[in-house]
N, C-alpha and C positions, 0 to 999 in steps of 0.2 A: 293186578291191583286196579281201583275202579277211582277215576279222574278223579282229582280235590276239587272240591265245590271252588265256584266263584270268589274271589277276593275284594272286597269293596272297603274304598279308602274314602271318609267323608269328615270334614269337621264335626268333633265333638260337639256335642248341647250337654245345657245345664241339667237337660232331663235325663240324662246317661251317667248323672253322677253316681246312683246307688249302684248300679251295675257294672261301674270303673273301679267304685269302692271297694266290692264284694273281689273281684280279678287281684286288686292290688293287696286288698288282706289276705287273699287265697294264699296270695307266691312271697307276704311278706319273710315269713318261716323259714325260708331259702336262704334269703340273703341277710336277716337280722335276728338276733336275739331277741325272741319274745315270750321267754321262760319268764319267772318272778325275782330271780337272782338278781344282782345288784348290776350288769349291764341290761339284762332284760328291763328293768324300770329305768336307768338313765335311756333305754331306748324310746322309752312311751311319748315324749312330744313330738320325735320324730313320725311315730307311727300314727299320731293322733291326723297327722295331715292325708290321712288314708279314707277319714273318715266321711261318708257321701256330703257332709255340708263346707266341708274344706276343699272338698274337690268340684263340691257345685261353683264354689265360691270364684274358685281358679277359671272355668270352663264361662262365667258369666263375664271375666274382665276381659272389656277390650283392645287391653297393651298384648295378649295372647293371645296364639290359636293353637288350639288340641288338636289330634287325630285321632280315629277312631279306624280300625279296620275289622269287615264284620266279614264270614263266612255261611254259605248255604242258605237259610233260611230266615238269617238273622237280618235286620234292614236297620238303618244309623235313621236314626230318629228327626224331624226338623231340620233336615239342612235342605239350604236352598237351593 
């Protein structure tokens, strides 16, 4: 088996939010209802905070800090 690439752990930026988004809508399926049935729509505020201007939103306040961990090729955006 041929080594896992690199692990790199860096503060999130506001600019990784469409890309945090698209991960957390990927794997929402998993863990939530998001059929049209009647838990699938009580679940939609929940999920709406998936969405990249809710998560940029999150990732710009400075009462918080995100992480971000990337692999191989992939490089965390703006951190200092």
């Amino acid at each position: 088996m041929p080594p896992l690439p690199p692990l790199r752990i860096a503060v999130a930026q506001p600019a990784q939010a469409a890309e945090i988004s698209r991960l957390a809508q990927g794997l929402a399926h998993c863990f939530v209802d998001v059929s049209d049935g009647a838990e699938g729509l009580a679940a939609r505020p929940f999920l709406s905070t998936f969405e990249p201007e809710a998560i940029g939103a999150l990732l710009a306040n400075p009462t918080y800090r995100y992480h971000v961990a990337t692999a191989g090729e992939l490089q965390p955006q703006g951190n200092p």
